[in-house]
C-alpha positions, 0 to 999 in steps of 0.5 A: 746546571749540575754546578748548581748541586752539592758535590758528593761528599757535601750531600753524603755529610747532610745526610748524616747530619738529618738533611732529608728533603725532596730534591730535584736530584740525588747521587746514585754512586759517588758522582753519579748525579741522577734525576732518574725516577726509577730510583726515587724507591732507594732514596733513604738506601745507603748508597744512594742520597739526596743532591739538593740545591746549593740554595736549598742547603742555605735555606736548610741552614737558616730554617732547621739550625738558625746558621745563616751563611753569607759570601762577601766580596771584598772590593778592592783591587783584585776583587777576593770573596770570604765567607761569614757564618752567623748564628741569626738568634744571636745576630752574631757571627760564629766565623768570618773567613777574613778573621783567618786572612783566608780569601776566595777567588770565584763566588762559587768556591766560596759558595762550596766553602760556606757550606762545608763550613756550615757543615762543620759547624753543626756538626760541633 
């Protein structure tokens, strides 16, 4: 189920970036995922953040910022996945993976890719 979370430093990014909503986790050190609720008193401590689902960070995005990440698969013989960020008031995309001839092997790095890609772009 752990695979379903942020990684570490994609959680310590959304942080910063105000990302403040309750989560069914939170790392406690570095990878230490935990659901331990003696911890929920240190949630906002500097060593410790919010680890929220990979949906909700999606969610986050389309809600609080207008950014809506899609995977793509791309259909042909070897199946590859690429990833398009749009801007949803504008109905535009700000980026797609396969501009850059840059292609994915599993949905799920594609997954962590569109999100440090979201990530990167809020934060410029």
């Amino acid at each position: 189920m752990n695979k379903e979370f942020v990684n570490y430093e994609q959680a310590l990014a959304l942080k910063e970036l105000g990302f403040d909503e309750t989560c069914l986790k939170w790392y406690m050190h570095s990878n230490n995922l935990s659901d331990d609720v003696i911890f929920l008193q240190y949630k906002k401590d500097d060593e410790f953040c919010y680890a929220p689902l990979k949906q909700q960070v999606f969610r986050w995005f389309r809600e609080k910022h207008d950014l809506f990440g899609c995977i793509d698969l791309q259909a042909c013989s070897p199946s590859h996945w690429f990833i398009r960020i749009d801007k949803i008031e504008i109905n535009d995309y700000l980026y797609h993976s396969e501009d850059e001839n840059v292609k994915y092997n599993t949905y799920e790095e594609a997954e962590d890719a569109c999100i440090d890609k979201l990530i990167e772009k809020l934060i410029n």
